[in-house]
N, C-alpha and C positions, 0 to 999 in steps of 0.2 A: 504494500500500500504506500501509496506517496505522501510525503509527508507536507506539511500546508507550512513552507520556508519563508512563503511571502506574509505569515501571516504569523510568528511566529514568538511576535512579542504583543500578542492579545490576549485576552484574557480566556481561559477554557469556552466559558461562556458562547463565546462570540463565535470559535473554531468551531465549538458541536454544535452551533448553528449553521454554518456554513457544511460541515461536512453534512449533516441533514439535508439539505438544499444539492447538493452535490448528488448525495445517494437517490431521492427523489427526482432528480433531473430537473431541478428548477431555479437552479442559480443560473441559466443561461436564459432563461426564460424572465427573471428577475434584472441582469443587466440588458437584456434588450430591450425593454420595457422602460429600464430608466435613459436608457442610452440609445436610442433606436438604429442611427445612421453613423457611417464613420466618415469622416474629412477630406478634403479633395487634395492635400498636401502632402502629393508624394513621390516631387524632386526634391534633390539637395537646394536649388534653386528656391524654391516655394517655400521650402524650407526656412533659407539663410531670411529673405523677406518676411516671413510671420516673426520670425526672434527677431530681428532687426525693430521692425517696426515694435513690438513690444517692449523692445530695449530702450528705443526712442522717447516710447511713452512713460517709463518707469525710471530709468537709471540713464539721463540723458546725461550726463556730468561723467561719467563713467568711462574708460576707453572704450573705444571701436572695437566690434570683433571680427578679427580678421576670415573666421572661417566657421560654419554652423552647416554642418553634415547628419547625415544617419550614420549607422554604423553597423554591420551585421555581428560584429565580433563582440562590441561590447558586450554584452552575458555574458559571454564565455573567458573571455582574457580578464575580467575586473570584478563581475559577482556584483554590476549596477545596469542601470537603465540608461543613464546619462555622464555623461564626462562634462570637466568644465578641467582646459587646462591652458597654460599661461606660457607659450614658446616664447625664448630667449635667442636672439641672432644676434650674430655681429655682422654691422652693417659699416664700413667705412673703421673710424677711429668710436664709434659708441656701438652702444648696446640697445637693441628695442628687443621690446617683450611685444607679444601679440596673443592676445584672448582667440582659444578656441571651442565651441559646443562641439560634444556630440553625443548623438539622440540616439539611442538604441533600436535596431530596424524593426522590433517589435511594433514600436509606435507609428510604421506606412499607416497600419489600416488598423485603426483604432476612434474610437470618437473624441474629437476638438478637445471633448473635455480632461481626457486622459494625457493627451500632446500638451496638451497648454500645461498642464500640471510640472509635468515634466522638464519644461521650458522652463517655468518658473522658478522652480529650484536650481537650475544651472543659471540662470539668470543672477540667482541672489548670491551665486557664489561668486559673479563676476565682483562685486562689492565685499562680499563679506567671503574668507575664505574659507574660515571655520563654522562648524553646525554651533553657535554660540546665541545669544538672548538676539543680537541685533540681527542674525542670519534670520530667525524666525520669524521676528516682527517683520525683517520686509514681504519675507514670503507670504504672508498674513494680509500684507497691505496690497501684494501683489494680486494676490484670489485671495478673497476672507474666504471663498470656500474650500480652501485649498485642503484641509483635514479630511473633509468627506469625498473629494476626489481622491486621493491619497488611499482613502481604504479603497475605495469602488476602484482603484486601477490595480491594487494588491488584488481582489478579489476574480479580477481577471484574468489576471496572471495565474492565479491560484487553478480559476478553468482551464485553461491554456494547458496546465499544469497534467492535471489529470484526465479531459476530455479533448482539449485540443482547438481548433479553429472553432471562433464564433463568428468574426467578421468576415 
């Protein structure tokens, strides 16, 4: 039996719920219903443009980022969904850093809500680089609903996990 990894600092409570929903076959039934349709965003292009403009909108003070990709390997090389990381080059006689995303391919065909989530959090790393009080708050201010997305994309994964393709 598979063990519920994504879920795995929840309360008993909440898992023998889910794995209920699971064995009844109604947790797929349950995130399509809240989640119907999935997004049209799925170039690195279309991509780089939804974080950008988000970026714009929230952390406009902040560097540029140089690059906002998917990525198929993330899962497997890192044990996350998203990267957020800071290349260092030498350019002439100095040093430039360059901010780069990257989204985990999980996230092509998933719903807006799941993507954005995702975004978000690599977003807030571009400011803050530790999970610390201020990393939170912006994530907070970025989606207030960003907790209940958070589980509902765990929970996916969770399907993903055990049954497989929803979208």
């Amino acid at each position: 039996m598979n063990t519920l990894k994504y879920l795995a600092g929840y309360p008993a409570t909440v898992t023998d719920q889910v794995l209920r929903l699971i064995d009844s076959d109604k947790l797929a039934e349950a995130l399509l219903k809240k989640y119907p349709v999935t997004h049209d965003i799925k170039t690195d292009k279309a991509l780089y443009a939804y974080v950008v403009a988000m970026k714009n909108q929230f952390l406009r003070q902040s560097n540029p980022l140089s690059k906002v990709v998917y990525d198929d390997k993330i899962d497997v090389l890192h044990h996350a969904l998203g990267l957020h990381s800071i290349i260092s080059r030498v350019q002439g006689n100095s040093l430039k850093s360059k901010n780069e995303i990257r989204i985990g391919g999980v996230f092509k065909n998933v719903p807006l809500e799941f993507l954005r989530m995702i975004v978000v959090h690599e977003l807030a790393h571009v400011r803050e680089k530790q999970h610390n009080k201020a990393f939170y708050q912006l994530r907070e201010h970025m989606e207030p609903d960003y907790h209940q997305l958070e589980f509902d994309t765990r929970l996916y994964l969770t399907y993903l996990d055990f049954v497989g393709k929803l979208y």
